[in-house]
C-alpha positions, 0 to 999 in steps of 0.5 A: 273390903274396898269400902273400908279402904276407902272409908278409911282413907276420906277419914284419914284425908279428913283429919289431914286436911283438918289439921292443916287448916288448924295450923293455917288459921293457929299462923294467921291468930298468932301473926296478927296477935303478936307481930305489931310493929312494921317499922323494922323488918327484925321480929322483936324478942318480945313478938317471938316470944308470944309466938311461940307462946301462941302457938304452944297453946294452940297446939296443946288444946288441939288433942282435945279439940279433935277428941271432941270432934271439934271442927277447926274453924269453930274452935278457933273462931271460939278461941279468938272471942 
């Protein structure tokens, strides 16, 4: 029974961990995709906008990445081609 447990919990810190790294990496695509313009220290209506769109579009396939059993840092460098 303390196997299961503990079985249950390195998944559970798996999947934790994995996401985690998926929202890292989703900040890191739709920073560097959608702030261009460091002449003022305003973000643009416009870079807020495809943020946002960014980040839902991330967070919309992320289901189905992880019911594929996709590891994050493979679906993102996929998407990113």
């Amino acid at each position: 029974m303390d196997n299961q447990k503990g079985t249950a919990n390195r998944e559970s810190a798996n999947s934790y961990f994995t996401l985690m790294n998926y929202l890292q990496q989703t900040h890191l695509d739709c920073y560097s995709s959608c702030v261009v313009d460091f002449q003022s220290k305003d973000i643009s209506a416009m870079e807020k906008e495809c943020a946002m769109n960014c980040i839902k579009k991330h967070m919309a396939i992320y289901p189905d990445l992880q019911a594929l059993n996709v590891p994050a840092k493979l679906s993102l460098a996929s998407s990113m081609n």
